[in-house]
C-alpha positions as CSV (number, residue, x, y, z in Angstrom):
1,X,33.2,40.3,-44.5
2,X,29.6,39.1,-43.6
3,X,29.0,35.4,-45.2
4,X,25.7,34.5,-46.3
5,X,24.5,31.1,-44.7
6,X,21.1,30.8,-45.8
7,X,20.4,27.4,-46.4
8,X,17.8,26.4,-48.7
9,X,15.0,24.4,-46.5
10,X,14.8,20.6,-47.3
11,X,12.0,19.2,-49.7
12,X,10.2,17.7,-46.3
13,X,9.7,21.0,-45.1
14,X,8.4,22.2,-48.2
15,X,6.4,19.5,-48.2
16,X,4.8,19.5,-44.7
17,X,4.3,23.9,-45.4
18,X,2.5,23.0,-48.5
19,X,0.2,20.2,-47.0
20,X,-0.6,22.5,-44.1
21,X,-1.1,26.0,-46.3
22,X,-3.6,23.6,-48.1
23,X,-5.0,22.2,-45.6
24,X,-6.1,25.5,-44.0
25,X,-6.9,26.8,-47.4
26,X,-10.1,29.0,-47.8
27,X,-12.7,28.3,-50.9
28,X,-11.7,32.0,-52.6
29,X,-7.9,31.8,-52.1
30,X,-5.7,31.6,-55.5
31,X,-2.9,29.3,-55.4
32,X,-0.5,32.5,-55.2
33,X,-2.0,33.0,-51.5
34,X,-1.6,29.7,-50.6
35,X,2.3,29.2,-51.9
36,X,2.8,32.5,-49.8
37,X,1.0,30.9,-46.8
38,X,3.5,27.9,-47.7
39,X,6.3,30.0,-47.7
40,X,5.2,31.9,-44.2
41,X,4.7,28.4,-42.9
42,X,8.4,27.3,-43.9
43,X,10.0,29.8,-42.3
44,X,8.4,29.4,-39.2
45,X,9.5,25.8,-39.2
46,X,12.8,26.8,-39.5
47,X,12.8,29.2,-37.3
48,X,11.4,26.4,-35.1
49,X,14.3,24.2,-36.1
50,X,17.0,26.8,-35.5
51,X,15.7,27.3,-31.8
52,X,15.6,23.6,-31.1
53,X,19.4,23.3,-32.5
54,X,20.2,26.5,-30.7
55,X,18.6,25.0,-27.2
56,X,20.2,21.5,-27.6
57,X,23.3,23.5,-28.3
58,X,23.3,25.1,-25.2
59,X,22.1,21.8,-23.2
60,X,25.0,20.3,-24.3
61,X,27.7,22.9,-23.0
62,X,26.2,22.9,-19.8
63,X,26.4,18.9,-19.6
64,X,30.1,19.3,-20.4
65,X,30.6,22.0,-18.3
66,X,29.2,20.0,-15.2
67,X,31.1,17.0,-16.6
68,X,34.3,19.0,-16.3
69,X,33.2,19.9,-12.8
70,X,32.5,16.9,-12.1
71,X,36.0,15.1,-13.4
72,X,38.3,18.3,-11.7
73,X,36.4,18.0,-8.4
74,X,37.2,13.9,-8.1
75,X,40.6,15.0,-9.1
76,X,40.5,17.3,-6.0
77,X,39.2,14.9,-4.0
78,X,41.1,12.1,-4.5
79,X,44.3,14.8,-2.9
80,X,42.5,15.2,0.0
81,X,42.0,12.1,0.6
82,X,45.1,10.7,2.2
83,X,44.4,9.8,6.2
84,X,42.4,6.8,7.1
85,X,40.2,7.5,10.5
86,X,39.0,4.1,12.0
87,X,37.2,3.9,14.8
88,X,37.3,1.8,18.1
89,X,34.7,0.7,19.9
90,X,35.0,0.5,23.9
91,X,34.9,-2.0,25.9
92,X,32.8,-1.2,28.3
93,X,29.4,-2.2,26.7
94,X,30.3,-5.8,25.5
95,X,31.5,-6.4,28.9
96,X,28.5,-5.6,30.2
97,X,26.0,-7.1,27.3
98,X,27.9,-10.4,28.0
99,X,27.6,-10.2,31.9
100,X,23.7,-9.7,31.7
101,X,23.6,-12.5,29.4
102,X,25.6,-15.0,31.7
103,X,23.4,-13.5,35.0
104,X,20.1,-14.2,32.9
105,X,21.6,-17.4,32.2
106,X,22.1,-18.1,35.5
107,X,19.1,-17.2,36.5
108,X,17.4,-18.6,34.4
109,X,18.7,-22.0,35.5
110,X,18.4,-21.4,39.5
111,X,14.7,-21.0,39.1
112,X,15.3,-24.5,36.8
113,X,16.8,-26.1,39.7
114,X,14.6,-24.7,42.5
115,X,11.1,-26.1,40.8
């Protein structure tokens, strides 16, 4: 069973079909033609209007369909998540940093103590 949704277009449409169907009205043209222009005008605004709800429509699945991603892969995440690395630093270089500081040190007060 097919249902019939045709909705009847709202009196702004109308209105703004109308305003433009007259405002591209010719000097010889009978108000007949121009309520038909109206008329070809109106549909084409809702034709417009369905596109822009059928686009937004689609805008929105895909924002929850990256939102779900989005919430299943922190889900996943937060499992593999269960060792800790931590790093240690050697030795090596702070013992050396500090020695060069302590023989510049000391040199620096030789050459104090020689002049």
């Amino acid at each position: 069973m097919i249902k019939n949704t045709y909705q009847k277009p709202s009196p702004q449409t109308q209105e703004d079909a109308l305003r433009i169907a007259k405002g591209i009205q010719r000097p010889a043209q009978t108000k007949e033609q121009t309520k038909l222009i109206a008329q070809g005008i109106q549909k084409g605004i809702e034709i417009y209007k369905k596109q822009q709800k059928e686009k937004a429509r689609e805008f929105n699945k895909k924002l929850k369909k990256v939102a779900n991603q989005k919430t299943s892969s922190v889900e996943s995440d937060e499992h593999e998540v269960e060792h800790i690395i931590v790093y240690r630093q050697h030795w090596l270089p702070w013992v050396l940093l500090v020695l060069s500081w302590v023989s510049i040190g000391v040199g620096y007060f030789v050459g104090f103590l020689k002049a």
